[in-house]
C-alpha positions, 0 to 999 in steps of 0.5 A, a space after each residue: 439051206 440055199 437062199 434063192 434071189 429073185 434076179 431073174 425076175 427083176 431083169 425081167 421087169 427092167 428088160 420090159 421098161 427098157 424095150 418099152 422106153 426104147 419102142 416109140 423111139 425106133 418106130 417114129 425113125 422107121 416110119 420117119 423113114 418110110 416117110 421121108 422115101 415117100 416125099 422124096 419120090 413125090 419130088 422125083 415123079 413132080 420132076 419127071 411129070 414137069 420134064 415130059 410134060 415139057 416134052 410133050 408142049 415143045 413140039 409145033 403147034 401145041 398149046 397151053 391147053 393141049 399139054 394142060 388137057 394131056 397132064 389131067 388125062 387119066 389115059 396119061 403114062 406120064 404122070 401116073 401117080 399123080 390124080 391132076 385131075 381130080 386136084 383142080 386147076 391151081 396144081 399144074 401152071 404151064 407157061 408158054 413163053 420162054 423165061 430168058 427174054 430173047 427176041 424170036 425163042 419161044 419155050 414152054 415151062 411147065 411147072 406142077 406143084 402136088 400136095 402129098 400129105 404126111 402120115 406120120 402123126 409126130 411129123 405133121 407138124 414139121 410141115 407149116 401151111 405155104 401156098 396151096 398146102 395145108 399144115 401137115 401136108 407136103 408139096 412136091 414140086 417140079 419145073 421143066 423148060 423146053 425150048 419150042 420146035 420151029 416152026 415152018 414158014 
């Protein structure tokens, strides 16, 4: 007579409570992960918007309004991920006087300040309230300074 043992069935039942412990671990690092890529190109475009929108008021003759006009304008290829226009006037500040204080420069420094919230539940709550951001969101920022076109006299 042979005795059969039951080990089959109880490394089964273990491999099931190991991938069960195992499972909330390896998901909240892949979607951490993907979390953490979607603020690093929130940062990045925050910073690319900021730089051509410098660009753009840098040139003679434009004003605070016209870039402020140009950043919200849906028809805008410089911005695209950015809805500026549906999130209110206190997500773009654009200064129109150069920073270092020297006599005769004019600048334009165009600072953008975009809120992106964060999905991840377990993450939420790394990110306190600051500023225009509600707790559980993330604000990407970018700044930009162009030095002004002369002008002719």
């Amino acid at each position: 007579m042979t005795l059969r043992s039951n080990s089959g069935t109880r490394e089964r039942g273990q491999s099931l409570v190991e991938f069960s412990l195992v499972l909330p671990v390896v998901l909240l690092l892949i979607f951490g992960l993907l979390e953490f890529g979607r603020v690093i190109n929130a940062e990045i475009t925050a910073g690319h918007c900021a730089n051509e929108l410098a660009r753009y008021g840098a040139v003679a003759g434009r004003t605070e309004g016209d870039v402020r006009n140009w950043a919200t304008d849906p028809d805008n290829p410089v911005c695209p991920t950015f809805d500026l226009a549906g999130e209110g006037e206190t997500l773009i500040e654009v200064d129109v006087v150069f920073p270092t204080g020297q006599i005769g420069t004019k600048g334009i420094v165009v600072s953008i300040t975009y809120p992106i919230e964060i999905v991840v539940p377990g993450l939420r709550n790394l990110f306190p309230a600051s500023g225009i951001c509600p707790a559980g969101w993330h604000c990407a920022e970018g700044r930009a300074i162009a030095e002004r076109e002369a002008t002719n006299p």
